[in-house]
C-alpha positions as CSV (number, residue, x, y, z in Angstrom):
1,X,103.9,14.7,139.5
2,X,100.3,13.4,139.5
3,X,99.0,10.2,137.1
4,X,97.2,13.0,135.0
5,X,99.8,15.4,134.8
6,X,102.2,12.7,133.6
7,X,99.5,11.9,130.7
8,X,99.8,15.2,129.7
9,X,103.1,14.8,129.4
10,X,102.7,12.3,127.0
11,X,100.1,13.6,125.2
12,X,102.3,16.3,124.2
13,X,104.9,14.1,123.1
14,X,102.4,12.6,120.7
15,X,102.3,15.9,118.9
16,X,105.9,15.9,119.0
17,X,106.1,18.2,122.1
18,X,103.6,21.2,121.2
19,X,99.9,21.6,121.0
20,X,96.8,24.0,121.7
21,X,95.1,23.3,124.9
22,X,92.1,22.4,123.6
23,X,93.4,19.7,121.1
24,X,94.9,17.8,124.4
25,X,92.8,15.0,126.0
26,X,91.9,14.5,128.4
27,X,91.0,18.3,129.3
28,X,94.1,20.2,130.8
29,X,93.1,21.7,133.7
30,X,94.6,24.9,134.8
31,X,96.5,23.6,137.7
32,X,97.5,20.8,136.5
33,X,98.8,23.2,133.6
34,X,100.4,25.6,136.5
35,X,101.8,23.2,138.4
36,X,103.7,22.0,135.1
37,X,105.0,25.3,134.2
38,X,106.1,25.8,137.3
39,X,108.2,22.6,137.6
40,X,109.6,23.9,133.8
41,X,108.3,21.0,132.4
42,X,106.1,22.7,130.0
43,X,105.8,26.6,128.9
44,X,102.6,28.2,127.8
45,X,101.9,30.7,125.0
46,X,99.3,32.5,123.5
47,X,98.7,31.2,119.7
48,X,96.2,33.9,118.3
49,X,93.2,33.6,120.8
50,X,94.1,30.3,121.9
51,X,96.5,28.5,124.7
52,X,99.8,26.7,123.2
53,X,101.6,24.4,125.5
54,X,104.9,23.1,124.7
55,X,107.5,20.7,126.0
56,X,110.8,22.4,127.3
57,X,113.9,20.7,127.6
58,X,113.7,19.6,131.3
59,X,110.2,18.1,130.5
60,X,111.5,15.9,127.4
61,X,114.7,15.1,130.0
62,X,112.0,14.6,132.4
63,X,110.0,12.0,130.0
64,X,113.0,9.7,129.0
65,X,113.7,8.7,132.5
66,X,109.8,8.1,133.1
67,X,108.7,5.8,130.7
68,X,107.3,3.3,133.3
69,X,105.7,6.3,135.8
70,X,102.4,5.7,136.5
71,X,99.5,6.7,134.4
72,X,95.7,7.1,135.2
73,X,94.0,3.7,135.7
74,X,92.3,4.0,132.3
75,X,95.2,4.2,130.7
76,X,97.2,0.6,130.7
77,X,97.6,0.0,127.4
78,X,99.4,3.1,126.6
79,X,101.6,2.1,129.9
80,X,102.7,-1.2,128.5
81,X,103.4,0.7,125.0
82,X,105.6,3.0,126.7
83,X,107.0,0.0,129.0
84,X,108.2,-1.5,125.2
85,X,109.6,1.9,123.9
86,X,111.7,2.0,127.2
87,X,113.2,-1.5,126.7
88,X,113.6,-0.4,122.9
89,X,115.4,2.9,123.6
90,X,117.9,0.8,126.3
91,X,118.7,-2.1,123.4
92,X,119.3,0.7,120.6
93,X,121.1,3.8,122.1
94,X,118.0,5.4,120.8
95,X,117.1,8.7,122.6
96,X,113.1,9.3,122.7
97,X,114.1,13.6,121.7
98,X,115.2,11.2,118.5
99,X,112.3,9.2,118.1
100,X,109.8,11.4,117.9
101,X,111.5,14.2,115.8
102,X,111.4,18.1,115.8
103,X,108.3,19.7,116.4
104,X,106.8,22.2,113.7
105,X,107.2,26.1,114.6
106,X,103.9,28.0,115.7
107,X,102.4,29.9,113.2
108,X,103.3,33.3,112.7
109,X,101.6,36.4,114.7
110,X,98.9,37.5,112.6
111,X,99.4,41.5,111.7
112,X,96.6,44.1,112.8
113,X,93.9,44.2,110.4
114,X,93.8,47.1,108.6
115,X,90.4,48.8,108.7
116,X,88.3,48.7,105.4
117,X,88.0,51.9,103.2
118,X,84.4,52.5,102.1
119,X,83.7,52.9,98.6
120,X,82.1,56.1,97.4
121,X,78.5,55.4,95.7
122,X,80.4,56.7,92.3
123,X,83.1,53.9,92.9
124,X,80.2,51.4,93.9
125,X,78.4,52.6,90.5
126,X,81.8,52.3,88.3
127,X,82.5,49.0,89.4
128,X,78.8,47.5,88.4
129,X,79.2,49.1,84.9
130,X,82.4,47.4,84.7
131,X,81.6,43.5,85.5
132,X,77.5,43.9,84.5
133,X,77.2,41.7,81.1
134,X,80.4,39.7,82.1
135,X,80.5,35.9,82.1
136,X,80.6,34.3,85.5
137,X,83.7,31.9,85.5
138,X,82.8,28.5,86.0
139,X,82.9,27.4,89.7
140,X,85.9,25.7,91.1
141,X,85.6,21.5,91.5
142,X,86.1,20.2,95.0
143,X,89.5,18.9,94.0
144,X,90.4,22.6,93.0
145,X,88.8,23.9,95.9
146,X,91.0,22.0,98.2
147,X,94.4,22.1,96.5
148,X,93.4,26.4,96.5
149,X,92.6,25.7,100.8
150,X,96.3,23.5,101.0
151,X,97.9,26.3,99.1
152,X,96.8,29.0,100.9
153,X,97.7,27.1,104.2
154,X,101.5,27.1,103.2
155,X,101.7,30.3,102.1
156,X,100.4,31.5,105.5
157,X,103.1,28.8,107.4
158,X,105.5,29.4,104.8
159,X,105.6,25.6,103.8
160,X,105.4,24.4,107.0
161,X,102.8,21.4,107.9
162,X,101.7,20.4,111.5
163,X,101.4,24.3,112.2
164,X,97.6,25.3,113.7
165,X,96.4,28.7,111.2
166,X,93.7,30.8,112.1
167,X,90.8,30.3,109.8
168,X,90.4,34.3,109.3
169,X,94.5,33.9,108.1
170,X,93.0,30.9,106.0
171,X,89.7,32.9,104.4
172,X,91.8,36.0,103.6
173,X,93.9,34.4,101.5
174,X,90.6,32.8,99.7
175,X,88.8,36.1,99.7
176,X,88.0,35.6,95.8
177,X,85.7,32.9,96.9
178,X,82.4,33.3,98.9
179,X,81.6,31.3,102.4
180,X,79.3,28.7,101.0
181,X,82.3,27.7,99.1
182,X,85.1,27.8,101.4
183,X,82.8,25.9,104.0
184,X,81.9,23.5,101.8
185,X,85.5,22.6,100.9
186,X,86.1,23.0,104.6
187,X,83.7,20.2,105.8
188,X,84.7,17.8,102.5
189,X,87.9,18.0,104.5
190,X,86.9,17.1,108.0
191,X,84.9,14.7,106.9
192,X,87.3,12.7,104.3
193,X,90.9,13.3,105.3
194,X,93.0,11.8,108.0
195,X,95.9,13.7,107.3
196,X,93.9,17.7,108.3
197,X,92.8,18.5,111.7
198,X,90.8,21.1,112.8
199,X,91.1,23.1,116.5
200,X,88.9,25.3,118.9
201,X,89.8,28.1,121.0
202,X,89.9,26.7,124.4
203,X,88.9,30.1,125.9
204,X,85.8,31.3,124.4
205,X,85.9,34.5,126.6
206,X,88.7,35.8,124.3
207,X,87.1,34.8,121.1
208,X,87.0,37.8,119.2
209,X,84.3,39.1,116.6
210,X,86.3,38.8,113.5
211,X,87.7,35.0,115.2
212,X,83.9,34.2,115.5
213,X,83.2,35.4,111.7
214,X,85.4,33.2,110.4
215,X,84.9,30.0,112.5
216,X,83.9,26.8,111.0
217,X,80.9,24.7,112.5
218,X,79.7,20.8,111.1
219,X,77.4,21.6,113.3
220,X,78.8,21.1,116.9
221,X,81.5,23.6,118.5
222,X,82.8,25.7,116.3
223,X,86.4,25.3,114.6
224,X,88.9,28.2,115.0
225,X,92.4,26.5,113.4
226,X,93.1,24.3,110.4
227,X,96.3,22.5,109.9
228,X,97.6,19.9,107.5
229,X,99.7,16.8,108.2
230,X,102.7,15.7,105.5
């Protein structure tokens, strides 16, 4: 077990054993990746388009008996934390499965998109007659805008926080509103809160067209997942 591949390790444990690839740093690379699936430290999954890696039970055996194993040379401070946490888990009986708690479930496998039925011009002309002289509503507020984005994010996860969603899972569900909207509310969020995170696919090869629609961009890489912390 390498310095790096250690890290890893640990950089899993700090999202409570599971994470996307590309949410990991520093940058997994893929033998490092290999050469901890093959020990059975770690599985990997895809999650949509992107690479999950998660922390199997020999790996989290693995990491309570290596709390002092040696890190990159960068990394000292996060040595002497975990020095502490050993000493801490000795004293108290405490196991470190127990300290850091249950990871959240991945989010489930999106079903195949159904292809669109195009409207007839007579059902394009009915539907003008119908909403032509009707009063616009009165656009959302922000805070409306993102309790409608939190709400739709647990009906997709069924309640469940910490769990990455697709954005296209995310903009379905907020298909009533229109893109300058949702990314608006979108980047209020990245830019505000502490407690939402936003992820990339870490294999842009296998981005698809409707994953590329819906990403998110503040102006950098673009965004792919959303999640929310409790």
């Amino acid at each position: 077990m390498t310095p790096k591949q250690t890290l890893i390790v640990w950089c899993l444990l700090g999202r409570k054993g599971q994470a996307l690839q590309a949410e990991i740093r520093p940058e997994v690379d893929k033998k490092d990746r290999e050469a901890l699936v093959a020990d059975g430290l770690i599985s990997s999954s895809k999650i949509g388009r992107a690479l999950g890696l998660k922390l199997e039970d020999k790996g989290w055996n693995w990491a309570g008996e290596h709390l002092g194993d040696e890190l990159p040379k960068n990394y000292h401070v996060l040595q002497q934390w975990l020095a502490m946490l050993k000493q801490h888990f000795e004293s108290s009986g405490v196991t470190l499965a127990e300290f850091i708690g249950p990871a959240p479930e991945w989010p489930p496998a999106k079903p195949p998109k159904q292809p669109r039925r195009k409207k007839s011009p007579a059902q394009r002309k009915s539907k003008s007659k119908k909403t032509k002289g009707r009063d616009q509503p009165d656009a959302p507020s922000p805070e409306q805008l993102r309790a409608r984005i939190e709400q739709a994010y647990l009906v997709i996860t069924n309640g469940r926080r910490g769990v990455p969603v697709p954005l296209g899972q995310l903009r379905e569900q907020l298909s009533d509103l229109d893109r300058t909207t949702v990314d608006g509310a979108l980047l209020r969020i990245h830019q505000t809160e502490t407690n939402a995170g936003f992820g990339r696919n870490d294999d842009p090869k296998s981005i698809s067209p409707d994953e590329a629609e819906a990403a998110f961009s503040t102006g950098g890489d673009p965004y792919h997942f959303i999640w929310f912390q409790s």
